[in-house]
C-alpha positions in Angstrom: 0.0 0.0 0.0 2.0 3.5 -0.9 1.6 6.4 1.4 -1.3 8.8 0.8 -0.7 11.9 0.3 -0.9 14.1 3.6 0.7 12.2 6.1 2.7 13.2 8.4 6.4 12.7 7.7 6.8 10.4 10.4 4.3 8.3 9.5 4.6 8.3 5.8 8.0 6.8 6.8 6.4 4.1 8.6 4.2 3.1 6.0 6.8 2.7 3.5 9.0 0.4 6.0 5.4 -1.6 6.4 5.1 -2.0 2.3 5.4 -6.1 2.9 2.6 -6.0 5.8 -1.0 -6.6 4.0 -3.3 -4.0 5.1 -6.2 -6.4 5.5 -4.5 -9.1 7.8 -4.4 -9.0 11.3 -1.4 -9.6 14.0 -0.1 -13.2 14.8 -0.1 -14.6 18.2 3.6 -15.2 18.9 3.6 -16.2 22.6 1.7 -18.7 24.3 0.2 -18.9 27.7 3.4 -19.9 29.5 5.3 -17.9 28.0 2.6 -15.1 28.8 3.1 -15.7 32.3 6.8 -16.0 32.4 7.0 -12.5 31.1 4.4 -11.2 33.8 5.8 -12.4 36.5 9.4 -11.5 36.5 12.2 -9.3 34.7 11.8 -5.4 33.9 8.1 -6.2 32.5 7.0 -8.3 35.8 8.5 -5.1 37.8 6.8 -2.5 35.5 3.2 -4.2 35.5 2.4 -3.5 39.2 3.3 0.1 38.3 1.1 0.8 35.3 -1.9 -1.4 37.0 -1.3 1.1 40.1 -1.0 4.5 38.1 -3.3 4.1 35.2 -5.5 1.1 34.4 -8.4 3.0 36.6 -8.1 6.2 34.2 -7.9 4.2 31.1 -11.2 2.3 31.9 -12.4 5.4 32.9 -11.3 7.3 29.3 -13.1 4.2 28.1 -9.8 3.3 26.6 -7.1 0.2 26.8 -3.5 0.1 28.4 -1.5 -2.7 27.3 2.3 -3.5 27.7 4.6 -5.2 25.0 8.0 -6.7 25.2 11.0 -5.5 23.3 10.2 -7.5 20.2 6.5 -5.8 19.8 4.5 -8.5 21.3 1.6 -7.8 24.0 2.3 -8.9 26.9 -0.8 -7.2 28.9 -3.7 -5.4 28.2 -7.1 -4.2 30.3 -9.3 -1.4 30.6 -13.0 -0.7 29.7 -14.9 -3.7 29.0 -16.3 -2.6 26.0 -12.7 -1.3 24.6 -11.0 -4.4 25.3 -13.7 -6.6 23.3 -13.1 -4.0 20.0 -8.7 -4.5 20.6 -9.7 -8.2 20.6 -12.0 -7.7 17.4 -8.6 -6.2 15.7 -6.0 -8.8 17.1 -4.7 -6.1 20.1 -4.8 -9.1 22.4 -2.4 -10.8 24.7 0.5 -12.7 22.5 0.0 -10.9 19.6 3.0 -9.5 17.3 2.5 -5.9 17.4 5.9 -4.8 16.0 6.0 -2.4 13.2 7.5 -4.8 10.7 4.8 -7.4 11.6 1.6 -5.1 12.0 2.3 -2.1 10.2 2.3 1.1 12.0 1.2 1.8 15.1 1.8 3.9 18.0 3.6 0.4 20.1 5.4 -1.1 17.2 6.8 2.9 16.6 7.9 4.0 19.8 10.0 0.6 20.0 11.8 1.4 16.8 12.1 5.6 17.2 13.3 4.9 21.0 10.5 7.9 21.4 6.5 8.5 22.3 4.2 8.6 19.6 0.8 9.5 18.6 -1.3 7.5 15.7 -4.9 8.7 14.9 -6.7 6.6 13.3 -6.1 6.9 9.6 -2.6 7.4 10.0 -2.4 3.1 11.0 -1.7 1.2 8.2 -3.5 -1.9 8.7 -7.3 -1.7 7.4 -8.8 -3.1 10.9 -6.7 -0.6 13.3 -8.0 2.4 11.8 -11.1 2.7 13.9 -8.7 3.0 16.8 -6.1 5.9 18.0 -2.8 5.2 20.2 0.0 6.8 22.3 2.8 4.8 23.4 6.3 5.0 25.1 9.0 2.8 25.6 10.1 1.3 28.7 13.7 1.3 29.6 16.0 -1.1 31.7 18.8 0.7 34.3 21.2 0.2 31.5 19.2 2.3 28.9 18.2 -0.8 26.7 14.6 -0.8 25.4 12.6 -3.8 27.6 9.2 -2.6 26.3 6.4 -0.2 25.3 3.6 0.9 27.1 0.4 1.8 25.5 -2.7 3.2 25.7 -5.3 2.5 22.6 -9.0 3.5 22.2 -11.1 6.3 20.7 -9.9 10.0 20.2 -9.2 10.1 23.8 -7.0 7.8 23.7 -4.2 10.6 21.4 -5.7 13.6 23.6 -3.0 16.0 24.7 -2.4 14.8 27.9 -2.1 11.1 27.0 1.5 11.3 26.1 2.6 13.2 29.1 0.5 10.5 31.2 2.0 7.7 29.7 5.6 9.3 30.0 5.2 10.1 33.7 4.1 6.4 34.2 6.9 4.7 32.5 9.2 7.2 34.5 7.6 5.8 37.1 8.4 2.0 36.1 11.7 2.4 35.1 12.6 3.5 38.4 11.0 0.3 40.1 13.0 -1.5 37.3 16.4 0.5 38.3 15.8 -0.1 41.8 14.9 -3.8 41.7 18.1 -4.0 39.6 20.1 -2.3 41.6 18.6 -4.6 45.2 19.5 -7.8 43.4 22.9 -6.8 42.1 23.2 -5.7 46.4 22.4 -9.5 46.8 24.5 -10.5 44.4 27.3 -8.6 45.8 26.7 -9.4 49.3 26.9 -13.1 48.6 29.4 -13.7 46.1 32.6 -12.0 47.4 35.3 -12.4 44.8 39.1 -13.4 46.5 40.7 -9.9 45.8 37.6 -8.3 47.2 37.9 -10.4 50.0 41.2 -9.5 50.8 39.6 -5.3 50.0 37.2 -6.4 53.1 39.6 -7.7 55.5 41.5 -4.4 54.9 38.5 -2.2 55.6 37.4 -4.3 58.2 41.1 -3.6 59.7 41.1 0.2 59.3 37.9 0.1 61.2 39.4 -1.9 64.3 41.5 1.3 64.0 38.5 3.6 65.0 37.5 5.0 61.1 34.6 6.1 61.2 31.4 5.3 58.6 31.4 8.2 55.9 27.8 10.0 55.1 28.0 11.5 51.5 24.8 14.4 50.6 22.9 14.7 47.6 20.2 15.6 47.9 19.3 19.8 47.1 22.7 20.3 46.1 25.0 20.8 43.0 28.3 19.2 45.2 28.0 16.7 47.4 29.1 17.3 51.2 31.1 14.1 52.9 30.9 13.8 56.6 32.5 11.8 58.7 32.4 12.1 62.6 32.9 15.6 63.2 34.2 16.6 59.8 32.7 17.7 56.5 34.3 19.0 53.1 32.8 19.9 50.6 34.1 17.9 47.3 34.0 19.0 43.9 31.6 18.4 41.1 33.3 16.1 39.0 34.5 13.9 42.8 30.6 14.3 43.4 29.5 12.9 40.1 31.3 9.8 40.7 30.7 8.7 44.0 26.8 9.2 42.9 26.9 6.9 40.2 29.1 4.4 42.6 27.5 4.9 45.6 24.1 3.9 43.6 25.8 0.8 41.7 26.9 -1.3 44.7 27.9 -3.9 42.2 30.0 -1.6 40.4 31.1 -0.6 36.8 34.1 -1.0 34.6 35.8 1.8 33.4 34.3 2.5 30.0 31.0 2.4 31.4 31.9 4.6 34.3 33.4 7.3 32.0 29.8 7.0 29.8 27.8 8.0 33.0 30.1 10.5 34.1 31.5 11.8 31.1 29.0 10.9 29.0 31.6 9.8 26.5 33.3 6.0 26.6 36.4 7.4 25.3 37.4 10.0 28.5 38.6 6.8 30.4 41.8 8.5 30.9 40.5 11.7 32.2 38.5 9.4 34.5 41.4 7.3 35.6 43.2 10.6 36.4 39.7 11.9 38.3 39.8 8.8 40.6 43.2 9.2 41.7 42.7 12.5 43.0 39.1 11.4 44.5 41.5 8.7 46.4 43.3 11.1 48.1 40.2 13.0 49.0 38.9 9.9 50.8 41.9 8.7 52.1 42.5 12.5 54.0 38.4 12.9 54.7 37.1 9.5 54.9 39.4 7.0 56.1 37.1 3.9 56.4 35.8 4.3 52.3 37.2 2.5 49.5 37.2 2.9 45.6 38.3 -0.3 44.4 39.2 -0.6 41.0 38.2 -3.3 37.8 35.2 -3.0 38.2 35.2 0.4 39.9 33.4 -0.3 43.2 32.6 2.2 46.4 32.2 0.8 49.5 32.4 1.9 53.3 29.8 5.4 52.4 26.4 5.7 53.1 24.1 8.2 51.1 21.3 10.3 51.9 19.7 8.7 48.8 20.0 5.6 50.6 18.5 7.0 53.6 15.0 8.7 52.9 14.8 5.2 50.0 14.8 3.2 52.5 12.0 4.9 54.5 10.0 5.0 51.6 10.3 1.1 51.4 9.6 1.0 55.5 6.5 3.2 54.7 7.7 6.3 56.6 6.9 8.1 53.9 6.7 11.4 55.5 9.7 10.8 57.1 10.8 10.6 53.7 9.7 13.3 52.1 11.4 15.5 55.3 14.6 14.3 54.3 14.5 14.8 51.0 16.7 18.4 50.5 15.4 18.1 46.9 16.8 16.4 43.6 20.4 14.4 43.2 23.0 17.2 42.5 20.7 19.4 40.2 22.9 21.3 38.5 24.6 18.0 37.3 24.4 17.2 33.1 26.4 13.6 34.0 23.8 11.2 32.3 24.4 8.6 35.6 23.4 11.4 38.0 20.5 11.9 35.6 19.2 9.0 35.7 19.6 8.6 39.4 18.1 11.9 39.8 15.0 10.9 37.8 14.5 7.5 39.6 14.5 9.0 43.0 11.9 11.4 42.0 9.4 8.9 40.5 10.4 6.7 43.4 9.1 9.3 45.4 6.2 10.5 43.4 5.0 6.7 42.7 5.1 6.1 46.3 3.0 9.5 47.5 1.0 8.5 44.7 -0.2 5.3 45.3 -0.5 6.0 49.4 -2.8 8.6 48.4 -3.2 10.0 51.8 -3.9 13.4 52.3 -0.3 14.2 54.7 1.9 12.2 52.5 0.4 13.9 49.3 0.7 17.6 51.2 4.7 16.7 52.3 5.4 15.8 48.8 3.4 18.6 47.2 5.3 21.0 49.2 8.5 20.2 47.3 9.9 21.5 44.0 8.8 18.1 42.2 5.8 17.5 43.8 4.6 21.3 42.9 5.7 21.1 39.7 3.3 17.9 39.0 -0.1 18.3 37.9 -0.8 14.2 38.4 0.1 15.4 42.1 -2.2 18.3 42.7 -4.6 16.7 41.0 -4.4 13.5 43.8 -4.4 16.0 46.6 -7.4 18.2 45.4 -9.6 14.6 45.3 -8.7 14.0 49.2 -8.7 17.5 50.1 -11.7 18.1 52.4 -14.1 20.1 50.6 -13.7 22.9 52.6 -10.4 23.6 52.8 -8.7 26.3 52.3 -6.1 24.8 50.4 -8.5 23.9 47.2 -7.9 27.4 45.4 -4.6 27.6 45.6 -4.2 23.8 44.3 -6.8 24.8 41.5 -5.1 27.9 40.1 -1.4 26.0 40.4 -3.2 23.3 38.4 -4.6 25.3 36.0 -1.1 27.0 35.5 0.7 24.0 35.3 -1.7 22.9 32.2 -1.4 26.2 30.1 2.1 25.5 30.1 
């Protein structure tokens, strides 16, 4: 089928990489039930699934719409929403198992965002295959700690379903996942590393373990609300520079540590600055070895042990269910003025850590604490939460109103 004339760039592009699809066929099923719930229940998609269920399945059957989730390869994985929705997707072959990439199925707002790496919007005429284009989409994709594409997350329906805020919706939620997914990564590879000790680090341990007999003391590094991080130990704080607080954020949040190249991409943002990182750590060495005796940067992989962040800190009471507790110790976001794409992405999962936890709590004082922040105020989905437990009397219902309504017109 060529492109008509007057689509959009983007998708005329899609419909000639779709030129061997046939319009009039409908989507294979390419996974079975087993293999349905292998997916569901564990790796990044078993992770994500609580998340989306949690933060938009009751909108979407609201919106009289459809969420679904796909792997990496385009197939669906999940889908609900309104009862009447769901039986049309089925009508059309947008059902659980089905092969949904863009090669397969033509385009479509799923099998698009997993090839452009990107949300996208497809109204209805703009699918290629003859039995989609009663339908609309927006999708995202879904992203493991390492950056690699795991999934896409959809939402398919009427006209509402490629409304204007549907894309920022569905953005915020997969935010919101690919933090659980960072974070379950990053608890395992704790395990891992707690339980498989390798000889040399062994003999790092016994070292430690040694210059703590001596009287070190533990080492506290700060993140949180400030472009350089603060190290305290005891009695005694310095303030370390940006490029020595850069690193310790991306170690001190990959206990299972990185090798060189990789550290250099999260710092640097470029593989091939490994010697300008070599050089960094051996100054950050001395730094710890004058400030924070008891802390150690071992190298291949490059590991941190022996210091205890603030991140850590107000994490772990979200996961005890202190969440106000939480919230007060939360100064604001990991080194802001930080451009190091590690720091970024640590910066981002601790804020939809936060805002997915305050979220699905719902309760009025958790809700307040976290509105009160930069990223809370700055979140309509958040406002909006607190205004619907608000009583309806309070004082507080203007104020959240016109913030809301200023948020939107941006």
């Amino acid at each position: 089928m060529p492109a008509r004339a007057g689509l959009r760039p983007l998708v005329a592009e899609s419909w000639r990489r779709s030129a061997r699809v046939d319009p009039d066929g409908l989507p294979t099923l390419a996974l079975d039930d087993a293999q349905l719930d292998a997916i569901r229940g564990q790796g990044p998609i078993g992770t994500a699934l609580p998340v989306v269920r949690r933060l938009l399945l009751d909108d979407v059957r609201a919106a009289g719409c459809v969420v679904a989730l796909t792997d990496a390869a385009g197939c669906i994985v999940w889908v609900d929403g309104a009862r009447a929705a769901r039986r049309a997707a089925e009508d059309m072959g947008f059902t659980a198992g089905a092969d949904w990439a863009e090669e397969h199925a033509g385009t479509s707002a799923p099998g698009m965002a997993l090839r452009l790496g990107r949300g996208v919007q497809i109204r209805s005429e703009e699918h290629y295959a003859t039995a989609v284009k009663a339908f609309s989409c927006t999708a995202v994709p879904l992203h493991a700690a390492d950056g690699s594409v795991v999934g896409a997350l959809d939402i398919t329906g009427d006209d509402r379903a490629v409304e204007r805020h549907t894309l920022p919706l569905l953005t915020a939620t997969a935010a919101a996942a690919e933090a659980e997914i960072a974070l379950t990564a990053l608890r395992h590879a704790t395990r891992a590393t707690s339980t498989t000790v390798p000889r040399a680090d062994r003999a790092d341990r016994a070292d430690r373990a040694d210059r703590g007999r001596r009287g070190a003391d533990s080492a506290e590094l700060t993140l949180l609300g400030s472009d350089t991080a603060t190290l305290r130990t005891g009695d005694r704080a310095v303030r370390l520079s940006e490029r020595h607080s850069e690193v310790l954020a991306v170690l001190a949040s990959t206990p299972g540590g990185l090798a060189a190249a990789d550290l250099a991409v999260a710092v640097y943002g470029d593989r091939r600055a490994v010697p300008t990182l070599r050089a960094e750590v051996v100054r950050l060495r001395r730094v710890l070895a004058d400030h924070a005796p008891g802390a150690h940067l071992s190298s291949r992989p490059y590991r941190l042990t022996g210091i205890r962040t603030d991140v850590e800190t107000v994490l772990s009471a979200l996961d005890r269910g202190a969440r106000l507790q939480a919230v007060d110790g939360y100064a604001g976001p990991v080194l802001p003025g930080s451009a190091s794409p590690g720091v970024d992405d640590l910066r981002d999962a601790v804020r939809s850590r936060f805002r997915e936890s305050v979220l699905t709590d719902g309760g009025v004082e958790a809700l307040q604490a976290w509105s009160r922040t930069a990223d809370g105020a700055a979140d309509p989905q958040v406002l909006r939460a607190l205004l619907g437990v608000l009583p309806r009397r309070s004082p507080r219902r203007a104020g959240l109103v016109a913030a809301i309504e200023a948020l939107d017109r941006r």
